[in-house]
N, C-alpha and C positions, 0 to 999 in steps of 0.2 A: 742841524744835520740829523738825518735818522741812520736807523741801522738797519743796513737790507737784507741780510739774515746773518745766521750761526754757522759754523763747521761745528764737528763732531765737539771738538773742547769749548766751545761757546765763544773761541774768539768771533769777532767779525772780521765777515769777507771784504766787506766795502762800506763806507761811511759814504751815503749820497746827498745831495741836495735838490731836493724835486723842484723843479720850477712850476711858477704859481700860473695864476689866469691872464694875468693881462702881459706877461714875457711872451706866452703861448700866441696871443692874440697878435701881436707884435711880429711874432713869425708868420702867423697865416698872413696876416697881411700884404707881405713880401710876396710869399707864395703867391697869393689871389693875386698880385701884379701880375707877375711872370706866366702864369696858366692864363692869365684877360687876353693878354699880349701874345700870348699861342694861340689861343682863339680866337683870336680877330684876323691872324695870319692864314688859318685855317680855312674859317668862314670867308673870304677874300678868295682863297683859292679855287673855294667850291659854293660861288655862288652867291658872294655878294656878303654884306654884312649884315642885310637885313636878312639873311636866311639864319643867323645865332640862336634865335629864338624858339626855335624847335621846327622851323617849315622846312626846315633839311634833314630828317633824318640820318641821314647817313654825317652829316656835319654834328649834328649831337651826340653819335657815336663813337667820333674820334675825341669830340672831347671827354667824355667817359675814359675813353680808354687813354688818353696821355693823362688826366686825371691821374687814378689807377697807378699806369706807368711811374710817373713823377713823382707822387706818394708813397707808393708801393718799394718801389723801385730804390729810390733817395734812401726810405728809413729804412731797408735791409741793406744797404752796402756798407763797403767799410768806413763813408763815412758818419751811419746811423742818424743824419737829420736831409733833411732836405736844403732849398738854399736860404730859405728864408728861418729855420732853426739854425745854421750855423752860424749865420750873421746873426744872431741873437745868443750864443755861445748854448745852445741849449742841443741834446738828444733824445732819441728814442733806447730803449732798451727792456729787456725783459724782467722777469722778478728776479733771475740770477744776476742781474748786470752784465748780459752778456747780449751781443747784436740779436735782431728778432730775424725769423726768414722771413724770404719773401713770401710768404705763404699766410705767414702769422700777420705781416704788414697789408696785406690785400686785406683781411678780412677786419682789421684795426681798419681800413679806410671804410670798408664798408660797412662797418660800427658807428662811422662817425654820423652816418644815414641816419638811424636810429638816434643818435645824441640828437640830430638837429629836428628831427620829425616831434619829438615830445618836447616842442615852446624852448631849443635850445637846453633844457634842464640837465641833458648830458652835459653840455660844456660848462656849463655855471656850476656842475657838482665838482669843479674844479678848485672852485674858491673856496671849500668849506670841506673837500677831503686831508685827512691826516698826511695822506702819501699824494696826495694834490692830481686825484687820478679822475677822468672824465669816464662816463657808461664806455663809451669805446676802449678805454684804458682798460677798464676792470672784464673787461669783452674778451679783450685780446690776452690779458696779463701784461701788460709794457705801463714804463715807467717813464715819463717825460724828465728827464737831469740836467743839470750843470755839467757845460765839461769837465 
């Protein structure tokens, strides 16, 4: 357990438990089901399934944007994970412990761009940080937890 900050008298606000690499991966996974599974429903609707691949653009667009939606969306509500971190007992939160906006959450998704563009080394900087935080994390300031 670490300690996520001080108040004025040095008590602590909150004792957390940051979850590691492979909980995380455990949730994307779930996720990457359910978002395959929208997109297949999509692409179906507009075009065939051989259009997923980018010869739709307008079908690579909504998958961007349910993406987005779904990530964005999931880790700013009140229940601060998506479906595949809550079935892994895991959330999102900021460096106070407190819910991220949806604002802060878009752009944590769009960080995660950058994690994967450099060989993945954002998410692997998972397994080897003290607060177990990916480039996207330290991007955004959020904190992947235990509930």
């Amino acid at each position: 357990m670490e300690i996520l900050d001080h108040n004025e008298t040095g008590n602590s606000n909150a004792d957390v438990e940051y979850a590691g690499f492979w909980i995380r991966v455990g949730a994307y996974f779930i996720d990457g089901i359910l978002l395959g599974v929208l997109q297949v429903v999509v692409a179906m609707m507009f075009g065939g399934i051989n259009q997923m691949g980018g010869g739709n653009g307008f079908v690579t667009l909504i998958s961007i944007v349910a993406g987005v939606a779904y990530f964005a969306g999931m880790e700013s509500s009140s229940k601060q994970a998506t479906i595949g971190k809550m079935a892994c007992g895991i959330k999102v939160i900021n460096m106070e412990g407190e819910r991220i906006s949806m604002g802060n959450a878009t752009g944590r998704y769009f960080a995660k761009i950058l994690s994967s563009l450099i060989l993945l080394i954002g998410f692997i900087m998972i397994g080897f940080d003290k607060k177990k935080q990916g480039l996207h994390d330290k991007i955004a300031n959020t904190l992947v937890v235990y509930k």
